[in-house]
N, C-alpha and C positions, 0 to 999 in steps of 0.2 A: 284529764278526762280518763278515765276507765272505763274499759267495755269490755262487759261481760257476758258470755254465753249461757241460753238456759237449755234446759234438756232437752228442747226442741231441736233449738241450733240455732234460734234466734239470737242476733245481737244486741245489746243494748247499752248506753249511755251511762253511768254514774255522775246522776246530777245533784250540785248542793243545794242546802235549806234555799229560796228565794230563787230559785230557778236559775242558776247560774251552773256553768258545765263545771268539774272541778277543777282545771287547770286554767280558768279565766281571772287574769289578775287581781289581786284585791286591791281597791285605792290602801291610800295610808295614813290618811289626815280624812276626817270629818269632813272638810269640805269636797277634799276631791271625790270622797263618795257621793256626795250627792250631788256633784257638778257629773260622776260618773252614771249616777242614774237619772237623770231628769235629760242633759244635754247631749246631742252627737257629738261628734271629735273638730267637726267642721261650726258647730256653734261654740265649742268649749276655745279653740281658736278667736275667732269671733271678738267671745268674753275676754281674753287673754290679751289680746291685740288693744281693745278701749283700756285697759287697766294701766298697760303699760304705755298709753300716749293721754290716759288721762290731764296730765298737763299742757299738752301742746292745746288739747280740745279747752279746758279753761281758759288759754291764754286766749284764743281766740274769739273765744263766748265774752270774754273781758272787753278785749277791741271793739265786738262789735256792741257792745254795751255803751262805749265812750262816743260812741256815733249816735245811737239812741239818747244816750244825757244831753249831748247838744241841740237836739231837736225835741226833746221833752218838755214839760210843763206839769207845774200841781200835782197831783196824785200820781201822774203818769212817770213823773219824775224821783218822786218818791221811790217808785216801786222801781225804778231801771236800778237807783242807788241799792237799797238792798241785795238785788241780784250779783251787783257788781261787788258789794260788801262782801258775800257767798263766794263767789268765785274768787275776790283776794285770800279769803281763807283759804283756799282750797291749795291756792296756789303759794301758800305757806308767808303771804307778808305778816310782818310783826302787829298787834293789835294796837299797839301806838300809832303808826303809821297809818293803820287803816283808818282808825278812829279822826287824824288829824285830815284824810282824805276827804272823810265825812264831813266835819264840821268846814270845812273850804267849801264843799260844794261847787267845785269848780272840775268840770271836763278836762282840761287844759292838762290839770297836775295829777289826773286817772293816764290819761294816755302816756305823760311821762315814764308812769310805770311801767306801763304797758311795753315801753320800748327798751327800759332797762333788764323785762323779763325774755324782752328779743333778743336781747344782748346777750345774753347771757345763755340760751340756749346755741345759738350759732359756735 
């Protein structure tokens, strides 16, 4: 920031283009500028925090997904598999494996995973 006196004796500010003082950091990637303009420091955390436990949050949208398959039916059931289909991507299983999940249609051998993605975290 620079500040400058005018002949009065007033002080003043040297501010950049976009209202920013001039000694306020610039992001340095794309995104962090606009994670720096749009969020506080307490949401960019926030953001920060889901990204980095993004998988523990799938694994568990997974579980409780294999609880919904058991108790589903018809369409309802349809749709839990998809979401489960979703969240096995996410969680990086091979498309072979997901695909042979699918065509079983059996709870039983989702939760299997499920407990080998347990495993594997601990």
């Amino acid at each position: 920031m620079k500040v400058e006196s005018s002949p009065t004796g007033v002080k003043s500010v040297a501010w950049r283009a976009g209202g920013l003082p001039s000694n306020f950091p610039i992001p340095v990637t794309p995104k962090e500028r606009a994670m720096a303009k749009s969020y506080s420091k307490h949401q960019q955390k926030i953001i920060k925090n889901y990204y980095d436990n993004r998988g523990a949050i799938s694994l568990q949208r997974l579980s409780e997904l294999v609880t919904d398959l058991y108790l589903a039916e018809g369409k309802a059931r349809e749709s839990k598999w998809k979401q489960a289909v979703a969240a096995l991507e996410k969680l990086g299983l091979k498309p072979d494996r997901i695909k042979h999940l699918r065509e079983q249609d059996n709870p039983a051998m989702l939760a299997q995973v499920v407990e080998e993605f347990m495993a594997k975290e601990e």
